[in-house]
N, C-alpha and C positions, 0 to 999 in steps of 0.2 A: 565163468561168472555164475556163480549160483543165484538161484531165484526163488521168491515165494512160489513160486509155479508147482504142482503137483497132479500125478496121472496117475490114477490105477495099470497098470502095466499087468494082466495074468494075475496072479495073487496076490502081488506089492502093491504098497504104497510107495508113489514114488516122485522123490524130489528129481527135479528138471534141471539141470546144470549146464551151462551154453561154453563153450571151451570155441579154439580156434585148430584149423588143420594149421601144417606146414606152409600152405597156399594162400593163408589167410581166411578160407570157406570155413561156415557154421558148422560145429560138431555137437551133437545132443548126447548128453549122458544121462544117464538115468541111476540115480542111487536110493536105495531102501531108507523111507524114511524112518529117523531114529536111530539106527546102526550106521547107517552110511555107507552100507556094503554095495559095491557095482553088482547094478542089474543088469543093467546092456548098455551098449551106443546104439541109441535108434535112428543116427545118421551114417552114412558109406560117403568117402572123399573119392570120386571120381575126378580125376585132376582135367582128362580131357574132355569130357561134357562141358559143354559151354551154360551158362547158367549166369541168374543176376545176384546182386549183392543181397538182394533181400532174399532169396530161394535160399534152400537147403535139398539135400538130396536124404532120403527117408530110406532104410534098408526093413522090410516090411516082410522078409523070407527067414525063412528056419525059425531058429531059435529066436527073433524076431516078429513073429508071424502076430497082425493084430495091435503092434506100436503104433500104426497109422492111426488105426482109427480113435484107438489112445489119446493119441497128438490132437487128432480133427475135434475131438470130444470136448476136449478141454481148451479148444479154441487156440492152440499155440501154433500151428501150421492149415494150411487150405489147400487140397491136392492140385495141379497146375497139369500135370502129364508127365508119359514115362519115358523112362528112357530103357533100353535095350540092351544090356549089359551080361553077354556071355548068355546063361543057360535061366537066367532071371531076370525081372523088370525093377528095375528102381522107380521111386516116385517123385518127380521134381517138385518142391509143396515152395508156398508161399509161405515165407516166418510171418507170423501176426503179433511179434513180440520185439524191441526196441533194445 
């Protein structure tokens, strides 16, 4: 589901795009506005983290690094706590968007 939503993401403009996992969980894309070329998924599908309908899980490392605060910026997620995933912390965010 694409949205008026947009985030400077690093040196993009960028359109906010809400998709679904396999599992039914929130997927965030992020695409260049104007091209429409993919930027990143600044969401990760951790299928067994337990989490609510309204959470999304934020991948906030590597070539993601800085999506969060992105997201918190422009008001579309609100950090909640991490979770522990291997050699990285994911961040379980509250979606502030419907």
């Amino acid at each position: 589901m694409k949205t008026d939503k947009t985030i400077k993401f690093k040196q993009w403009e960028c359109a906010v795009i809400f998709l679904s996992y396999g599992n039914g969980r929130t997927a965030i894309s992020l695409d260049e506005v104007g091209t429409g070329e993919p930027i990143a998924v600044a969401s990760v599908n951790l299928p067994d983290a337990t989490i609510n309908e309204d959470e999304v899980i934020i991948k906030n490392w590597s070539e993601n690094e800085g999506v969060l605060e992105a997201l918190v910026e422009a008001g579309i997620v609100t950090p909640l706590r991490k979770l522990f995933t291997g050699f990285v912390q994911a961040d379980v965010c509250k979606l502030n968007v419907e």
